[in-house]
C-alpha positions as CSV (number, residue, x, y, z in Angstrom):
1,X,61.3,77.7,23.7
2,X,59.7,78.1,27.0
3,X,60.4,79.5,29.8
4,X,59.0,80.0,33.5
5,X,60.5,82.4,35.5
6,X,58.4,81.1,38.7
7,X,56.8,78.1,39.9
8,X,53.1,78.9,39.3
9,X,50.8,76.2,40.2
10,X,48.0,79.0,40.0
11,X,45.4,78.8,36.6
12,X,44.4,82.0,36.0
13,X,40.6,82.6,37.1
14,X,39.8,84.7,33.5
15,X,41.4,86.4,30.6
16,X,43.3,89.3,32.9
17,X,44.4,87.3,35.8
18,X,46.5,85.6,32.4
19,X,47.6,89.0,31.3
20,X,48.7,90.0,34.6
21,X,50.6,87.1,35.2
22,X,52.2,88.0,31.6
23,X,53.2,91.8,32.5
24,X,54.6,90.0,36.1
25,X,57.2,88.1,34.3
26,X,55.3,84.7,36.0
27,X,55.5,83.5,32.9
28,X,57.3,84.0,29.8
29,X,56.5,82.7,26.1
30,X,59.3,82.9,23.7
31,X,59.2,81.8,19.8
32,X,56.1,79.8,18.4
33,X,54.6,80.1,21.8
34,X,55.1,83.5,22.0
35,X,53.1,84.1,19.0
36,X,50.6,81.8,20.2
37,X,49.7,83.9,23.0
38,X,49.7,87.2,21.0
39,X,47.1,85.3,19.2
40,X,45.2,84.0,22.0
41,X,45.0,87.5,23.7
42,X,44.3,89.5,20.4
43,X,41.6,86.9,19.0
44,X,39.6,85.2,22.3
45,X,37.0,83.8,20.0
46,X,39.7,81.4,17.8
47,X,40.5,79.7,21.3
48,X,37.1,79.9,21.9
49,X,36.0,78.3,19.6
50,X,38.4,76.7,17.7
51,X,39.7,73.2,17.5
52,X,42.9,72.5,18.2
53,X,43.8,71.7,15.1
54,X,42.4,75.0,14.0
55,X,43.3,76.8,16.4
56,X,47.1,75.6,15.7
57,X,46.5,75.9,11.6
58,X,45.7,80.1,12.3
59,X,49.2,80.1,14.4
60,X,51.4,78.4,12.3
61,X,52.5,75.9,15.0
62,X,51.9,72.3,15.8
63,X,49.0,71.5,17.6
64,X,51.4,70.3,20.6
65,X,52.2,74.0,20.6
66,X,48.8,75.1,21.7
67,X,48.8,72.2,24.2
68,X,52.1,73.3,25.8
69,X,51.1,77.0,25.9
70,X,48.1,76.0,28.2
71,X,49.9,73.7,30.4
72,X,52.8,77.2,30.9
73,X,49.7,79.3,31.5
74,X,48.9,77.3,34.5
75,X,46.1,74.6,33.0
76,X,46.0,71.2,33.5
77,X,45.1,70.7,30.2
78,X,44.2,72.6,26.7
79,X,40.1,71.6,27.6
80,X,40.3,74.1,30.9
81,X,42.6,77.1,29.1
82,X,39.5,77.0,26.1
83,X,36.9,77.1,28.7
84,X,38.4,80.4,30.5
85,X,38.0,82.1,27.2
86,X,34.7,80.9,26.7
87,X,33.9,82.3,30.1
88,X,35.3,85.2,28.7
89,X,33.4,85.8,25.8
90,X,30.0,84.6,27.9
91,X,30.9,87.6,30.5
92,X,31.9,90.6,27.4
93,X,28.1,89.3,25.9
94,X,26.5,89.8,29.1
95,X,27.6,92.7,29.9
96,X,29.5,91.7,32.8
97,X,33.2,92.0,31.4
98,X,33.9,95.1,29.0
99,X,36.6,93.9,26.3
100,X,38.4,96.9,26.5
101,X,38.0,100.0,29.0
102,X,35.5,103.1,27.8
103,X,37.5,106.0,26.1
104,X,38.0,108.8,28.5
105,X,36.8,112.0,26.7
């Protein structure tokens, strides 16, 4: 099940506008989409890269899934939600976008 705690009309602009909006409670994923997400955020290259059908094999969900977890994120469609992660992966290999912060020693 899905749910959406507020009207969002707003696509996230990169990878943590969509992990804000996560910690906010603007949107919610529960069950196979929930899992789906954990996925996402922990592997950016199998959105990335992946085909829907691949993408949906590695969750253990319909492909309709994957679809539907875009359109909650705020996408018009599964096309645009693949693209921000490729932007994403684009920014951490140029540099521009660390993947995770530096350890503070």
């Amino acid at each position: 099940m899905i749910t959406k705690r507020q009207t969002s009309n707003s696509q996230p602009k990169n990878l943590r506008d969509l992990k804000n909006m996560i910690a906010a409670g603007v949107v919610v994923f529960n069950g196979q989409s929930e899992r789906v997400i954990r996925i996402a955020l922990e592997k950016p290259e199998l959105i990335a890269f992946g085909t829907l059908q691949s993408i949906a094999t590695e969750c253990s969900v319909a492909p309709t899934t994957i679809v539907r977890v875009a359109r909650l994120a705020g996408f018009a469609n599964f096309a645009d939600f693949k693209e921000m992660y490729r932007l994403h992966l684009r920014g951490i290999g140029s540099g521009t976008e660390s993947p995770r912060p530096a350890p503070t020693l």
